[in-house]
C-alpha positions as CSV (number, residue, x, y, z in Angstrom):
1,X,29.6,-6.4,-14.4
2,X,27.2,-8.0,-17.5
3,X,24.8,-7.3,-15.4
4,X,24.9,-3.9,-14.5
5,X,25.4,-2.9,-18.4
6,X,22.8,-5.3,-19.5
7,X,20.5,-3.7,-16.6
8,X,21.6,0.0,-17.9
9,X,18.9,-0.3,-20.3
10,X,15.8,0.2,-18.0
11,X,17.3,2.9,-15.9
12,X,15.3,5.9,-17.0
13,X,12.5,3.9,-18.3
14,X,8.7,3.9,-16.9
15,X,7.3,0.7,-15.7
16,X,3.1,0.1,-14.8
17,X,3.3,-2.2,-11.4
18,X,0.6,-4.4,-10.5
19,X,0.5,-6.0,-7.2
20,X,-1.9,-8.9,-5.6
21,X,-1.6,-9.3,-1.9
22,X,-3.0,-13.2,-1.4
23,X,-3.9,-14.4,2.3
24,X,-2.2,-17.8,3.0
25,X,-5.1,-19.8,2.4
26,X,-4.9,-18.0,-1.3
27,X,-7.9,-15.5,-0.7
28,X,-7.3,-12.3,-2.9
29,X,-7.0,-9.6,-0.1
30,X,-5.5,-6.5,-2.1
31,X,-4.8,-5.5,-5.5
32,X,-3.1,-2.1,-6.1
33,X,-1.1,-0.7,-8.9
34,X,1.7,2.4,-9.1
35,X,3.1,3.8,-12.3
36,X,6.5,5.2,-12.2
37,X,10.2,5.5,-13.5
38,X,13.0,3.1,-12.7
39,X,16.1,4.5,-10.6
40,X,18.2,1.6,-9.6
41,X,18.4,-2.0,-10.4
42,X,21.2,-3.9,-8.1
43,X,20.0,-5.9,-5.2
44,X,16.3,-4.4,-5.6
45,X,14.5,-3.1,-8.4
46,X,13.8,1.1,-7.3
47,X,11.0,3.1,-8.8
48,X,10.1,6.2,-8.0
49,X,6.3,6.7,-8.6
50,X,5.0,9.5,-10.0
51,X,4.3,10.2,-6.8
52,X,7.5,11.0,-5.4
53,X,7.8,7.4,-3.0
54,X,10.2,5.0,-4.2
55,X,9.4,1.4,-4.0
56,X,10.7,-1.6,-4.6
57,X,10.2,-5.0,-6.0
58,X,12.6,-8.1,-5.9
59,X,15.9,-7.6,-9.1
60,X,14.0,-10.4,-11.4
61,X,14.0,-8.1,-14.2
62,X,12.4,-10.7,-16.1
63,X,9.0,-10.2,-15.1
64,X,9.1,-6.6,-16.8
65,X,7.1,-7.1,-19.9
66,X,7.1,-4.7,-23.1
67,X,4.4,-2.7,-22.4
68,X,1.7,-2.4,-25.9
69,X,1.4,1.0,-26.9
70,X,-1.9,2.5,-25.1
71,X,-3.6,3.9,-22.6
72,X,-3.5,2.6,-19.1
73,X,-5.7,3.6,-16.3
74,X,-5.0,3.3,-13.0
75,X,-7.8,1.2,-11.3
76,X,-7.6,2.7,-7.3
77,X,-7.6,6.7,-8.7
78,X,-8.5,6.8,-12.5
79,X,-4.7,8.3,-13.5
80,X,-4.1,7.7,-17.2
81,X,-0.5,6.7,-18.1
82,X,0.3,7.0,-21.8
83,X,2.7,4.3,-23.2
84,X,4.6,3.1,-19.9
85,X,7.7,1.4,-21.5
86,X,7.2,-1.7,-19.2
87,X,4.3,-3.8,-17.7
88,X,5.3,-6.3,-14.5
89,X,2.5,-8.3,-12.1
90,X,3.4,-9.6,-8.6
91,X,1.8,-12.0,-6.4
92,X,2.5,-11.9,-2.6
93,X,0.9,-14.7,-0.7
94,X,0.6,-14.1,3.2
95,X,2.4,-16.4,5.5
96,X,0.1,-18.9,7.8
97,X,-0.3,-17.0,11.4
């Protein structure tokens, strides 16, 4: 229940994504980003992008960071996003085949 009403507070809120995809001898294979708002946190964190695709990222809310006031451009299609209210990094390492 604290949870779910401490969560409440990033419901509704945007949230800049940035995702490294890691091979399992640690080579960098893929680096995108999304930009969207925050639907649901319970036992995933939902965004819908702004886009229309919802994805979704492991319930550690603590990895979403206070974004700085700014501009932030999207590095794969040059989108500007104006003051996202959060900023969150994810690494994903590849399992040995």
């Amino acid at each position: 229940m604290f949870k779910r009403l401490l969560y409440r507070k990033y419901i509704g809120k945007t949230a800049l994504v940035g995702i490294s995809v890691y091979s399992s001898s640690g080579e960098l294979e893929e680096r995108y980003q999304y930009f969207g708002e925050i639907i649901s946190i319970d036992h995933v964190i939902s965004i819908k992008t702004s886009e229309g695709s919802v994805k979704t990222l492991p319930p550690d809310i603590k990895s979403f960071k206070k974004a700085p006031k700014g501009i932030y451009t999207l590095k794969s299609n040059g989108k500007q996003i104006l003051n996202p209210d959060f900023v969150t990094s994810w690494s994903i390492t590849k399992p040995a085949d």
